[in-house]
The first five atom37 places (N, CA, C, CB, O) and aatype in JSON, in Angstrom:
{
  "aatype": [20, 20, 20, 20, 20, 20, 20, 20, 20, 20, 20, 20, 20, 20, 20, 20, 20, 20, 20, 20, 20, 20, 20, 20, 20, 20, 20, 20, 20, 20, 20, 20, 20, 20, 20, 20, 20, 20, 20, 20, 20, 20, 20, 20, 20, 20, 20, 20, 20, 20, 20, 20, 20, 20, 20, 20, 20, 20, 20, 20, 20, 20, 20, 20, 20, 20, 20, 20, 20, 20, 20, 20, 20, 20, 20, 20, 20, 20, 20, 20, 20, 20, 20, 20, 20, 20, 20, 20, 20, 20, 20, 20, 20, 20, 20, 20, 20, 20, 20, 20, 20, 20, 20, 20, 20, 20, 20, 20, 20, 20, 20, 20, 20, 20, 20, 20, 20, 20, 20, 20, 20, 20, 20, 20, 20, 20, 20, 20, 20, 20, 20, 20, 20, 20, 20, 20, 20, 20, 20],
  "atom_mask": [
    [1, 1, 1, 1, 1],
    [1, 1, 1, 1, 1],
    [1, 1, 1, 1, 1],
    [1, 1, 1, 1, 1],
    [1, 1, 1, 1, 1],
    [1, 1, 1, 1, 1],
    [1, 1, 1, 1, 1],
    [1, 1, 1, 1, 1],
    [1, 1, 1, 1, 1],
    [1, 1, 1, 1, 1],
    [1, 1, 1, 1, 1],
    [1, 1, 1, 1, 1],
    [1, 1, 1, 1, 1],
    [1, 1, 1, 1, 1],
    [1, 1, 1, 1, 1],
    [1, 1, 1, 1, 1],
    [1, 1, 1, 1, 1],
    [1, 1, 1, 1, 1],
    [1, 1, 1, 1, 1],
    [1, 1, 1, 1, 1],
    [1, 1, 1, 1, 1],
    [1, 1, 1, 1, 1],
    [1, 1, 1, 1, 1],
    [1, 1, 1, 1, 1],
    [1, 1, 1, 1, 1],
    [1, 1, 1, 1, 1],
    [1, 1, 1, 1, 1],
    [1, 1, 1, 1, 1],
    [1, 1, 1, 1, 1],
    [1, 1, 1, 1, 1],
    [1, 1, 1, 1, 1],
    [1, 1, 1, 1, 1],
    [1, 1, 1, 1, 1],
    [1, 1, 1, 1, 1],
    [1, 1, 1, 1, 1],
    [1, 1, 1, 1, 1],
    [1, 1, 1, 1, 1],
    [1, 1, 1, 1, 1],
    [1, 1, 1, 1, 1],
    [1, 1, 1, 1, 1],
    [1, 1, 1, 1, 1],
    [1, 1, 1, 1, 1],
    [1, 1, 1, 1, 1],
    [1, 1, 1, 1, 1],
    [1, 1, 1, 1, 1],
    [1, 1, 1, 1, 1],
    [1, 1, 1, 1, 1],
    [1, 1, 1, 1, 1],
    [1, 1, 1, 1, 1],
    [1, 1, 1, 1, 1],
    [1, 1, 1, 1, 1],
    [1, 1, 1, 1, 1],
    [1, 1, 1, 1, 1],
    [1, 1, 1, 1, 1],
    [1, 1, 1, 1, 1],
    [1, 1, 1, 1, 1],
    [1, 1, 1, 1, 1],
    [1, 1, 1, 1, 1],
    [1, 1, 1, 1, 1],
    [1, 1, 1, 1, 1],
    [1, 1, 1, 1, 1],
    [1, 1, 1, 1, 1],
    [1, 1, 1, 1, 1],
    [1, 1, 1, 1, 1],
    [1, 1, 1, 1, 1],
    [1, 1, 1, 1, 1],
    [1, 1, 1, 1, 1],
    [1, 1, 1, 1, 1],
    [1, 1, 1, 1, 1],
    [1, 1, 1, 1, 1],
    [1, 1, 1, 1, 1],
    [1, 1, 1, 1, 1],
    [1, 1, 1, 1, 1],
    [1, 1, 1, 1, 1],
    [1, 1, 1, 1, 1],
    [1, 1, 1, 1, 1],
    [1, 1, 1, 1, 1],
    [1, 1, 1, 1, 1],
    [1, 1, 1, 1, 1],
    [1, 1, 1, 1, 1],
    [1, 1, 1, 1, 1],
    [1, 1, 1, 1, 1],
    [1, 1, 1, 1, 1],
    [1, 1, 1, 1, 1],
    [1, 1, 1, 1, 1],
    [1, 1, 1, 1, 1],
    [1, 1, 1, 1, 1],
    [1, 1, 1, 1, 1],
    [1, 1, 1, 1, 1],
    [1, 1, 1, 1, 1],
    [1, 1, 1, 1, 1],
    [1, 1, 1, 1, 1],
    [1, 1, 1, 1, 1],
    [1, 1, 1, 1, 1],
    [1, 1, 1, 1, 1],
    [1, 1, 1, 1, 1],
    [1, 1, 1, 1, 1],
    [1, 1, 1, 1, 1],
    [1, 1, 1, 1, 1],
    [1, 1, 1, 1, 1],
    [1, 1, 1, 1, 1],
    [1, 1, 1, 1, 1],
    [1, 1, 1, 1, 1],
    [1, 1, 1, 1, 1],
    [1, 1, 1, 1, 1],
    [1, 1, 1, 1, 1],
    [1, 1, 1, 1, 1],
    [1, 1, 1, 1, 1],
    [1, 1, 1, 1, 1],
    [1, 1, 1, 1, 1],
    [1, 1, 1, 1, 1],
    [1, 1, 1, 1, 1],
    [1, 1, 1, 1, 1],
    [1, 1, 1, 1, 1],
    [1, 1, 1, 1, 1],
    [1, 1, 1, 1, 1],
    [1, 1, 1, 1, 1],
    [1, 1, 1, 1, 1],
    [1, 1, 1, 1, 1],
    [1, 1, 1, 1, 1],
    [1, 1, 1, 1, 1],
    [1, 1, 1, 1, 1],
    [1, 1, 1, 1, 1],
    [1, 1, 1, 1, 1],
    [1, 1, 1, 1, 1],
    [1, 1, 1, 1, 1],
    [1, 1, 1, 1, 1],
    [1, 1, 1, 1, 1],
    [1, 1, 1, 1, 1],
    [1, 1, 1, 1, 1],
    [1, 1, 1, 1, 1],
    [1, 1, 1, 1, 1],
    [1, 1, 1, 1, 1],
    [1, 1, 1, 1, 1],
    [1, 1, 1, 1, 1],
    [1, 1, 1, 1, 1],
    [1, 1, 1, 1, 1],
    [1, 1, 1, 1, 1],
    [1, 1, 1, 1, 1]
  ],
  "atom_positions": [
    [[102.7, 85.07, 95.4], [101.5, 84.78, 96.16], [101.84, 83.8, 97.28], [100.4, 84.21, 95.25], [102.91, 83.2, 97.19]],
    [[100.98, 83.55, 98.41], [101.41, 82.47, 99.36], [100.71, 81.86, 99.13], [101.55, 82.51, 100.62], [100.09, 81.92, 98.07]],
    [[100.45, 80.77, 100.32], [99.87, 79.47, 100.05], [98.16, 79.83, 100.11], [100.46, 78.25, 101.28], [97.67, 80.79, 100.72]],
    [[97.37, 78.77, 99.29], [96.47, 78.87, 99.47], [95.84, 78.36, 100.56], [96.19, 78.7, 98.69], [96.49, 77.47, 101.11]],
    [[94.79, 78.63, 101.04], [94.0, 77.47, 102.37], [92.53, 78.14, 102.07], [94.65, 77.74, 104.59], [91.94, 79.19, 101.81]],
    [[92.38, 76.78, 102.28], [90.72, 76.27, 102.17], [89.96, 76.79, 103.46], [90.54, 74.39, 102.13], [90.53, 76.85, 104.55]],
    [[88.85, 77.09, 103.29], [88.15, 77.35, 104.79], [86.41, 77.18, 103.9], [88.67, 79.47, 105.81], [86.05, 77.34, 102.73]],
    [[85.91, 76.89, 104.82], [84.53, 76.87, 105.03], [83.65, 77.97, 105.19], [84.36, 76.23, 105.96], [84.09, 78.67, 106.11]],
    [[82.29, 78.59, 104.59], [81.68, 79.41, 104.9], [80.28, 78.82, 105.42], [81.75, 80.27, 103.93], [79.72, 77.88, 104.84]],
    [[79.77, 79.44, 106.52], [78.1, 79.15, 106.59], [77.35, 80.33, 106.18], [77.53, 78.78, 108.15], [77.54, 81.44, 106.68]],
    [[76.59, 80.1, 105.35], [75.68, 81.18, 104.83], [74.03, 80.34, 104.66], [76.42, 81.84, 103.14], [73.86, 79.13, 104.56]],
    [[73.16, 81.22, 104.68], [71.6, 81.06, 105.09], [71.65, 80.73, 102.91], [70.4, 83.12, 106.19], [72.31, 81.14, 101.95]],
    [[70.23, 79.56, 103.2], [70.61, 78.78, 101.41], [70.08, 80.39, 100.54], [69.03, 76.72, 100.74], [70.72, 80.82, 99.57]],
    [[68.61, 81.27, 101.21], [68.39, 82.23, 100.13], [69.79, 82.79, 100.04], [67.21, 83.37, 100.43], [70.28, 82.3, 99.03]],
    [[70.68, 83.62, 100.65], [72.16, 84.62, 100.8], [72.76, 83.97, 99.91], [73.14, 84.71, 102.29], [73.38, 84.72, 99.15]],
    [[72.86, 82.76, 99.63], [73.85, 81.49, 98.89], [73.31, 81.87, 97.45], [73.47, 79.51, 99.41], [73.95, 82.31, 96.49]],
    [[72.06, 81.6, 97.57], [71.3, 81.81, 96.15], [71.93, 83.15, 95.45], [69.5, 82.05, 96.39], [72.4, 83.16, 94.31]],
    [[71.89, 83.95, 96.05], [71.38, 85.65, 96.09], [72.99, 85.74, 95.39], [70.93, 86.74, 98.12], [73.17, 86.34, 94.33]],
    [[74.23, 84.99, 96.21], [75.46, 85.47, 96.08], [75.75, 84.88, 94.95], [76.35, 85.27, 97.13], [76.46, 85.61, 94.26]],
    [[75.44, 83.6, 94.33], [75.36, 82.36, 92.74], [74.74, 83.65, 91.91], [73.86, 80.42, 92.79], [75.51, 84.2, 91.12]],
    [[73.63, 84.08, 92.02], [73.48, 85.62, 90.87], [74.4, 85.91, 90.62], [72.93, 86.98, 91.19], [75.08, 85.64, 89.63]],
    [[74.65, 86.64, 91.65], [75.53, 87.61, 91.53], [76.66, 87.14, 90.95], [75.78, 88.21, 92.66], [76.82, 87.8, 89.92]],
    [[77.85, 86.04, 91.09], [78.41, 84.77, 90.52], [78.93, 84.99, 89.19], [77.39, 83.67, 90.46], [80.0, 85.13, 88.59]],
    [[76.97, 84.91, 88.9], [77.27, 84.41, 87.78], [76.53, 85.69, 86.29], [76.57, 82.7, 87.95], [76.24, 85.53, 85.11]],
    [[76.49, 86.89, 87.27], [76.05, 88.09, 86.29], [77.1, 88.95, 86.13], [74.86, 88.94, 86.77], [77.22, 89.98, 85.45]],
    [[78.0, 88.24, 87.02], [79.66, 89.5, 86.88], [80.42, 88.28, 86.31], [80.71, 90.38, 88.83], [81.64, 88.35, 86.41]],
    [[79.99, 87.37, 85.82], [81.03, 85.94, 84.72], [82.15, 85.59, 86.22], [82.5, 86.94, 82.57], [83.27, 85.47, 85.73]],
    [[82.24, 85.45, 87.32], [82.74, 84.48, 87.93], [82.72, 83.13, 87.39], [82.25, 84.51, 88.98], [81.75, 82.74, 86.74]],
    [[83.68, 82.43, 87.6], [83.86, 80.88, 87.4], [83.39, 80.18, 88.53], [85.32, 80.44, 87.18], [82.74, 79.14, 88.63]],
    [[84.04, 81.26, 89.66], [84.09, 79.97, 90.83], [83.66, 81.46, 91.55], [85.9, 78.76, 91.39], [83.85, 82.65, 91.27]],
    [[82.8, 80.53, 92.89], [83.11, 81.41, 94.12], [83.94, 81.76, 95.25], [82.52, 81.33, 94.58], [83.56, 82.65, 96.0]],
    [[84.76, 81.31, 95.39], [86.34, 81.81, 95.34], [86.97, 83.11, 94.9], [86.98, 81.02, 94.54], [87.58, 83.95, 95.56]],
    [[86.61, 83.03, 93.38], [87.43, 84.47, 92.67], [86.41, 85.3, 92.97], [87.86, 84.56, 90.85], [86.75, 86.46, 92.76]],
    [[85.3, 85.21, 93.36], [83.86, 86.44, 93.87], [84.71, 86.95, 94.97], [81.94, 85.69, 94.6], [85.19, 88.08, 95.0]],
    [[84.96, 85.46, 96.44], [84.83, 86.0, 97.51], [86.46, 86.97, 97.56], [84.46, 84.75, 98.67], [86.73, 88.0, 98.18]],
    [[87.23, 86.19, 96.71], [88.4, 87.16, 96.83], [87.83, 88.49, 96.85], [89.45, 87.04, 95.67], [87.56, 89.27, 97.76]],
    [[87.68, 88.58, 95.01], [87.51, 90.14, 95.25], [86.63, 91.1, 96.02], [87.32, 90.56, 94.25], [86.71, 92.32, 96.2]],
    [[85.94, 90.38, 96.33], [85.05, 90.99, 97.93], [86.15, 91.15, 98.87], [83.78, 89.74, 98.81], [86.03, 92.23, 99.45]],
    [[87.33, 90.4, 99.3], [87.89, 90.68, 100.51], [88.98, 91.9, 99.79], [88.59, 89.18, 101.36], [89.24, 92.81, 100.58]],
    [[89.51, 91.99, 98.66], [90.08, 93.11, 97.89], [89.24, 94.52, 98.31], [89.97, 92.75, 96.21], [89.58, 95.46, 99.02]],
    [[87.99, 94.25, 97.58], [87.47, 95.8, 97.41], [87.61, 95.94, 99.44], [85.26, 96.01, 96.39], [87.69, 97.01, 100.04]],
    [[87.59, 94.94, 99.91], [87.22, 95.45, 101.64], [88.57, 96.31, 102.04], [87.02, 93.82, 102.99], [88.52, 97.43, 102.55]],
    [[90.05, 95.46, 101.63], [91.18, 96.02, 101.51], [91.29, 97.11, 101.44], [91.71, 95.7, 100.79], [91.74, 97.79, 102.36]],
    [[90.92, 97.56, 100.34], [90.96, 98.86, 99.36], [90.29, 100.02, 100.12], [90.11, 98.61, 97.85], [90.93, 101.01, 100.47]],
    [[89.21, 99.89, 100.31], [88.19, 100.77, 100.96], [89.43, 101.13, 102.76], [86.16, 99.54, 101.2], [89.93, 102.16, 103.22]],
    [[89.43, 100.11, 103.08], [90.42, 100.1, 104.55], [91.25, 101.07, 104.51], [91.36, 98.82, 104.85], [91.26, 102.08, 105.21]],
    [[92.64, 100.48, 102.9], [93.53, 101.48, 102.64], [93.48, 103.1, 102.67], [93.79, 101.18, 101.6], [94.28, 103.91, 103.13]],
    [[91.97, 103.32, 101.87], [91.9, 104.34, 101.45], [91.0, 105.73, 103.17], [90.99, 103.87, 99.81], [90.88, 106.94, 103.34]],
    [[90.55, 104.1, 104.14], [89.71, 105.01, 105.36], [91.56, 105.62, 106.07], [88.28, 103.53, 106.96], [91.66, 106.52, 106.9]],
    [[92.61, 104.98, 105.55], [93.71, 105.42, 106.34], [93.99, 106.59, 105.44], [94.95, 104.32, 106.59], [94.48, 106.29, 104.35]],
    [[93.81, 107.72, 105.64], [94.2, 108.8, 104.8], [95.85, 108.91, 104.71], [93.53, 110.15, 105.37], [96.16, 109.65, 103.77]],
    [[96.62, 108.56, 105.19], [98.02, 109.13, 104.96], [98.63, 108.01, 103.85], [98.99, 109.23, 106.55], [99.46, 108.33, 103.0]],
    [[98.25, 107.06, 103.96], [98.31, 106.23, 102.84], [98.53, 106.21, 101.15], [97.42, 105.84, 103.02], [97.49, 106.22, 100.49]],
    [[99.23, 106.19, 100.76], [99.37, 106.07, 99.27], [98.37, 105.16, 98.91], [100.75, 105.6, 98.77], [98.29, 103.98, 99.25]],
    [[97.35, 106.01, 97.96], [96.4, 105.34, 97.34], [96.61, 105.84, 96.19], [95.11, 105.42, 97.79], [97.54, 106.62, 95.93]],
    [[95.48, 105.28, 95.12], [95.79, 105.8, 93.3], [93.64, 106.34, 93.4], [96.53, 103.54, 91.47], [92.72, 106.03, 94.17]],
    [[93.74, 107.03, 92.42], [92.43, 107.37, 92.25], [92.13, 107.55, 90.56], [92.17, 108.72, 93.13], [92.91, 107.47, 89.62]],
    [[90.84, 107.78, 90.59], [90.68, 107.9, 89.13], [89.43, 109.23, 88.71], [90.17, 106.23, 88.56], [88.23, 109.05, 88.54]],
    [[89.95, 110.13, 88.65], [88.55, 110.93, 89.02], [88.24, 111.55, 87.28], [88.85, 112.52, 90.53], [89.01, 112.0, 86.44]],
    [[86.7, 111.33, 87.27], [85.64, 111.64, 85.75], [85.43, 113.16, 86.08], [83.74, 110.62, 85.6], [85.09, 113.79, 87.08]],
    [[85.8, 113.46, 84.76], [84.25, 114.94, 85.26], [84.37, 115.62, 84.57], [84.09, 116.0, 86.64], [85.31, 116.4, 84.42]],
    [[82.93, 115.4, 83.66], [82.21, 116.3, 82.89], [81.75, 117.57, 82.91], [81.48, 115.91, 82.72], [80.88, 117.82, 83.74]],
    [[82.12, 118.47, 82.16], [81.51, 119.88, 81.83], [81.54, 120.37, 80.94], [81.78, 120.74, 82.33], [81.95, 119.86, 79.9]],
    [[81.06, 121.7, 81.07], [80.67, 122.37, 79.69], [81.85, 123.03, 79.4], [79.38, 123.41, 79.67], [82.26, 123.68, 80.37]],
    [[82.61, 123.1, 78.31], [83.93, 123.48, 78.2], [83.38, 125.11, 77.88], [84.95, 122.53, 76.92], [84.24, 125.96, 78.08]],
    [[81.89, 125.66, 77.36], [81.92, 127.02, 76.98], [81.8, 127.85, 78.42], [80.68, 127.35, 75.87], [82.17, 129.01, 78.55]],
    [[81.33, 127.18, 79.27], [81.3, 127.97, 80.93], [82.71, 129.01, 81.09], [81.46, 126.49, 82.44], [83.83, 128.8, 80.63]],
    [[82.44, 129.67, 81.54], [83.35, 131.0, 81.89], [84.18, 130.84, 82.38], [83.0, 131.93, 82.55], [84.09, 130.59, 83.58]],
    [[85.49, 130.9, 81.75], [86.97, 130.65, 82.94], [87.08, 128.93, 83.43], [86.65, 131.79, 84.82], [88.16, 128.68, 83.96]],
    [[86.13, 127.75, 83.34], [86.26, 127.07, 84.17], [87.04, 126.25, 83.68], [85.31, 126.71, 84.67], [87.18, 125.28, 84.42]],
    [[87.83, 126.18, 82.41], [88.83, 125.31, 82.07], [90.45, 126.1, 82.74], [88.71, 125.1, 80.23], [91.41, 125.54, 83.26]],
    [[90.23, 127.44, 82.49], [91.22, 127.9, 83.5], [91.27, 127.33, 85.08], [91.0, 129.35, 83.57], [92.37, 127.12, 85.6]],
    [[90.3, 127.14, 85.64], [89.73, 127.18, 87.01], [90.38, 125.55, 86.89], [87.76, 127.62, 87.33], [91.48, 125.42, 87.41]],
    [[89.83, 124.45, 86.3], [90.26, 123.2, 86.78], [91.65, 123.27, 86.41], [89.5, 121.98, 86.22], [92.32, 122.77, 87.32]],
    [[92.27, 123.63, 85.58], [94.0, 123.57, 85.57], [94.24, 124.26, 86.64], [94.89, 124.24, 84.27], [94.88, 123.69, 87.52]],
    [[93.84, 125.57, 86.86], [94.65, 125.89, 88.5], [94.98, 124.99, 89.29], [93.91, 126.62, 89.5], [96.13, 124.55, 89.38]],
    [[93.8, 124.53, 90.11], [93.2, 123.42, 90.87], [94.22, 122.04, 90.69], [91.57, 123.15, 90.24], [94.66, 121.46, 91.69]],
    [[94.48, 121.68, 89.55], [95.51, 120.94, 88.93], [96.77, 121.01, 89.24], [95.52, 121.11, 87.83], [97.49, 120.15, 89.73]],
    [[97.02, 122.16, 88.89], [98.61, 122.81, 88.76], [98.76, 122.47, 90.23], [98.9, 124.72, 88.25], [99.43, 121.56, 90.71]],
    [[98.07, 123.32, 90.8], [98.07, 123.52, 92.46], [98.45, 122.09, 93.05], [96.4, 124.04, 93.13], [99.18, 122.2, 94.03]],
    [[98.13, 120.66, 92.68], [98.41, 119.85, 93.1], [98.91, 118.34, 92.29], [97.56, 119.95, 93.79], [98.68, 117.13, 92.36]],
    [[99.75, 119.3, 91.5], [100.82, 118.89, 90.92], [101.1, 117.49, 91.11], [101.79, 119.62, 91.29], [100.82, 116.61, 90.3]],
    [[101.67, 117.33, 92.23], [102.52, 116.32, 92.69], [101.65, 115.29, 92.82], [103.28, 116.6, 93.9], [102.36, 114.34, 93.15]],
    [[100.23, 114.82, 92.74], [99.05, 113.93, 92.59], [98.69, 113.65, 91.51], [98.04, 114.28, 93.09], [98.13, 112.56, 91.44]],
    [[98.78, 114.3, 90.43], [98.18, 114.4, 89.07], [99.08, 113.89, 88.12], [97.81, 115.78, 88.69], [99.79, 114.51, 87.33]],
    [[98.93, 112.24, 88.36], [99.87, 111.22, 87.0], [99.48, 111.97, 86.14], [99.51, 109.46, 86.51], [100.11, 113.01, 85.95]],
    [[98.49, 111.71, 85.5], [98.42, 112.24, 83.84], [96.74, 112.4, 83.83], [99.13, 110.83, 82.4], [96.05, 112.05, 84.79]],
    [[96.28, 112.88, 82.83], [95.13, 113.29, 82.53], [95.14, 112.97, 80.79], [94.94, 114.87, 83.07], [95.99, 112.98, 79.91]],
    [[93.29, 112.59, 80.92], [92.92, 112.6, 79.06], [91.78, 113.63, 79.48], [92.21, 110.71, 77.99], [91.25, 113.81, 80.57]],
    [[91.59, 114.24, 78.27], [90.59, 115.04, 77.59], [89.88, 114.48, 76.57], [91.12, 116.11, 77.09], [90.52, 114.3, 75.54]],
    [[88.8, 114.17, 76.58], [88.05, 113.76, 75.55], [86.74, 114.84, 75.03], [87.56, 112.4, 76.03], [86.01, 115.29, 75.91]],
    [[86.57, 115.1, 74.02], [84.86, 115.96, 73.51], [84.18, 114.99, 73.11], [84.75, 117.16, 72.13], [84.43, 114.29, 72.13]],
    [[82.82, 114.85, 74.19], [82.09, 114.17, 74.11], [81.33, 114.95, 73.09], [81.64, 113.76, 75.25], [81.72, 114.37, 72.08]],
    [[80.57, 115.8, 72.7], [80.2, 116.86, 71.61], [80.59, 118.62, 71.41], [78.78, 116.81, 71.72], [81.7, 119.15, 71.34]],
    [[79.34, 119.17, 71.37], [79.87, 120.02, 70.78], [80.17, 121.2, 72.13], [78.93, 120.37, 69.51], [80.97, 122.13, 72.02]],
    [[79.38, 120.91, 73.31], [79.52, 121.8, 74.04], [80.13, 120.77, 75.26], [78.2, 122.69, 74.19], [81.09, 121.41, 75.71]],
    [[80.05, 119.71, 75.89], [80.78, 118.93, 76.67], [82.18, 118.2, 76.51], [80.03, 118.17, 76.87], [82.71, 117.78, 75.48]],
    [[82.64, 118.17, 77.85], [83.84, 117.34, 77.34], [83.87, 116.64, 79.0], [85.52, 118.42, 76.64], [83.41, 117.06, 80.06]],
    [[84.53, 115.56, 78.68], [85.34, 114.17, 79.6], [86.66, 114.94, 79.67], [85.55, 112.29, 78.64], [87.36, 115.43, 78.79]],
    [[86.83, 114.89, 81.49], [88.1, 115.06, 81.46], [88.31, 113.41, 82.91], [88.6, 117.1, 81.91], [87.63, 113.05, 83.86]],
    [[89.2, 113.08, 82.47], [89.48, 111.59, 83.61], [91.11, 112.41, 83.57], [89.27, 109.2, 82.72], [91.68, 113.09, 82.71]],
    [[91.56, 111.88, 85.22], [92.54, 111.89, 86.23], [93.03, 111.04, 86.82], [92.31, 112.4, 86.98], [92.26, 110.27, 87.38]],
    [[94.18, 110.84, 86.92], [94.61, 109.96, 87.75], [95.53, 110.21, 88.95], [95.09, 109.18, 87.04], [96.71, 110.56, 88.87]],
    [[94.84, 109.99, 90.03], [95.98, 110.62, 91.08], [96.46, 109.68, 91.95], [95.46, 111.77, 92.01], [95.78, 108.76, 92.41]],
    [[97.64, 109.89, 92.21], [98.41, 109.21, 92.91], [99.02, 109.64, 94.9], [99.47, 109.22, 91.8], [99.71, 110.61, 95.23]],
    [[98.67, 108.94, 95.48], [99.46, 110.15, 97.03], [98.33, 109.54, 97.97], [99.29, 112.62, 96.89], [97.53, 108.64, 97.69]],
    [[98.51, 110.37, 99.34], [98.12, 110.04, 100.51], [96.31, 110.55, 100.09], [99.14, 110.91, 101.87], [95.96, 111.65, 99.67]],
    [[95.38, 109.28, 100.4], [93.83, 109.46, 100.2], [93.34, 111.04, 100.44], [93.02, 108.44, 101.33], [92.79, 111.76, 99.61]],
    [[93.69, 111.36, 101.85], [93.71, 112.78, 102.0], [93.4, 113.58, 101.07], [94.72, 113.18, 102.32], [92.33, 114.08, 100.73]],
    [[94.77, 113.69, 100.56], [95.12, 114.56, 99.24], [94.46, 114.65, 97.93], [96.28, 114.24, 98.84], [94.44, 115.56, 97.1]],
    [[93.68, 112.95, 97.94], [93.48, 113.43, 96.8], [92.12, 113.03, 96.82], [94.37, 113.02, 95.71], [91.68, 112.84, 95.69]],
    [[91.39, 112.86, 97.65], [89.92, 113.09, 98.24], [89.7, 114.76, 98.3], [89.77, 112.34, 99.94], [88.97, 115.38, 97.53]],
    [[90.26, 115.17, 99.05], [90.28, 116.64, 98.65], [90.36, 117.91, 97.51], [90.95, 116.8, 99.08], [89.66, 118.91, 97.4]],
    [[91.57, 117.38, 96.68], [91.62, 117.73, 95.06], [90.86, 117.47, 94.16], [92.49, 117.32, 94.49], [90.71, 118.23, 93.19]],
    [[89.99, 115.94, 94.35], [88.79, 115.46, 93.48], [87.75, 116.6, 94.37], [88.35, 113.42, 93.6], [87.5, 117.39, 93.46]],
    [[87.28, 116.94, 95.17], [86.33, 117.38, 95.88], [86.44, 119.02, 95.12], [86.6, 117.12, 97.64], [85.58, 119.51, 94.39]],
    [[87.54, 119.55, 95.47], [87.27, 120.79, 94.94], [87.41, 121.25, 93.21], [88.16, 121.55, 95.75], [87.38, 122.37, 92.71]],
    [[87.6, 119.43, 92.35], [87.78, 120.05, 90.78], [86.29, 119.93, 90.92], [88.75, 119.12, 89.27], [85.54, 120.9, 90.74]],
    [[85.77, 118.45, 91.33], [84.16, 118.32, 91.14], [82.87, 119.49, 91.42], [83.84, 117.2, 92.09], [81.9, 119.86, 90.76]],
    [[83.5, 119.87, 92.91], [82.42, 121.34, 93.14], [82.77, 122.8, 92.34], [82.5, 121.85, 94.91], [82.28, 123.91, 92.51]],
    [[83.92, 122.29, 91.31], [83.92, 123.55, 90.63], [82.49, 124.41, 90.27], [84.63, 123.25, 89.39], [81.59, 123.67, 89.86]],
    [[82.22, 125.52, 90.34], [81.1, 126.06, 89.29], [81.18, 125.4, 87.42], [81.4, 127.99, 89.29], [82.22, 125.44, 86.77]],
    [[80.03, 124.92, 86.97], [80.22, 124.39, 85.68], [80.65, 122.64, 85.65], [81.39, 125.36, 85.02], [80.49, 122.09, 84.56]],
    [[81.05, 121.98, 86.54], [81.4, 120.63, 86.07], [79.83, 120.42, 86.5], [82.84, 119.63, 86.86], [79.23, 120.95, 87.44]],
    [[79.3, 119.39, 85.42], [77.92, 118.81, 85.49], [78.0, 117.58, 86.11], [77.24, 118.64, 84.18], [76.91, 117.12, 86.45]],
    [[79.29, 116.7, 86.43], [79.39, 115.86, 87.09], [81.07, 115.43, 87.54], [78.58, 115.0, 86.42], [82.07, 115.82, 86.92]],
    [[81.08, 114.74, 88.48], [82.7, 114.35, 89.32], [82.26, 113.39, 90.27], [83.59, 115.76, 90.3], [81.58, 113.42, 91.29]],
    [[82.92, 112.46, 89.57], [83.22, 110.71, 90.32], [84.54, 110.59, 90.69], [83.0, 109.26, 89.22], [85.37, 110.71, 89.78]],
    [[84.86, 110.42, 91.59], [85.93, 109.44, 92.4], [85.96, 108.44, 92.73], [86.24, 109.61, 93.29], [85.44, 108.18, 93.81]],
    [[86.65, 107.3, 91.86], [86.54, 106.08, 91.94], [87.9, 105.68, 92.32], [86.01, 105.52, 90.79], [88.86, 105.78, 91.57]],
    [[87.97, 105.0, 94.09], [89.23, 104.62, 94.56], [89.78, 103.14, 94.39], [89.2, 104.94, 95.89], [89.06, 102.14, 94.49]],
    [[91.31, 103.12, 94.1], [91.64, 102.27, 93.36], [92.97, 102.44, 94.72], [91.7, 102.54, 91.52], [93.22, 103.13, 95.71]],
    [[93.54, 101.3, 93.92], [95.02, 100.88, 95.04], [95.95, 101.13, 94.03], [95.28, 99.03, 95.79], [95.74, 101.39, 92.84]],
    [[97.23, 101.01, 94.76], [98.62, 100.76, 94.3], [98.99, 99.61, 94.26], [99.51, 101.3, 94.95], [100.15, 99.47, 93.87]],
    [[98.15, 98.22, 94.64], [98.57, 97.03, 93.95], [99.32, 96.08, 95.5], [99.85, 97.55, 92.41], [99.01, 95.06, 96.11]],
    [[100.41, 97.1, 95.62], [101.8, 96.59, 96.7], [101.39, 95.7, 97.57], [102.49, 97.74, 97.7], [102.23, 94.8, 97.63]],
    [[100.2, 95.45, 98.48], [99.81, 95.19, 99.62], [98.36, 93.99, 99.48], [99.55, 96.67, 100.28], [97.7, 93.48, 100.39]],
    [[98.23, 93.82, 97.73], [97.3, 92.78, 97.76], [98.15, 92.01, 96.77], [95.71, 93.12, 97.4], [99.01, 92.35, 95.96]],
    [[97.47, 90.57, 97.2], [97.56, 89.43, 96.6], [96.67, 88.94, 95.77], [97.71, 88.69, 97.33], [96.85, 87.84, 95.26]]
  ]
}
């Protein structure tokens, strides 16, 4: 890590108030470790508006495993982009749904696109893409 430095913020006292909630409903200690990770997620989001970029992703998505072909259909989709797809869990949430989570790795592009077309499959009832970093470039 480098050095730390102190700086000053001006903020209006309700915004101050508003941001101490917030503080203190996500268990912050200090506001410091808030405003960091505010300037992180800003990072992150940046990383990920640069599409050629190595980013990591994490993509959910629920469906009905009895739907027609569509467990064939998301392994295609899969296979097809291989080279993004760290690893995967399968979970059965009951008797007719299941959790499948992803993890992809590669240029945002790539895998903004691959989440886009497992999610609009016919049959997934839902698909989140939740973008995450590779770590390298934050402190």
């Amino acid at each position: 890590m480098g050095e730390t430095i102190r700086f000053g913020v001006s903020l209006d006292l309700d915004l101050l108030s508003r941001f101490d909630r917030l503080c203190s409903e996500k268990s912050y200690q200090t506001r410091s470790e808030a405003i960091r990770d505010l300037i992180r997620n800003a990072l992150v989001q940046q990383q990920w508006e640069d599409e050629s970029q190595e980013t990591v992703g994490v993509l959910s998505l629920v469906y009905d495993h009895h739907q027609s072909d569509l467990v064939q259909k998301l392994t295609r989709i899969q296979h097809d982009a291989l080279e993004l797809v760290i690893t995967s869990l399968h979970v059965h949430l009951d008797h007719d749904n299941c959790l499948e989570v992803l993890i992809l790795r590669g240029p945002g592009r790539d895998i903004r696109q691959t989440a886009q077309k497992l999610s609009s499959t016919k049959g997934v009832k839902h698909g989140e893409l939740n973008m995450a970093t590779t770590g390298k470039d934050l402190h």
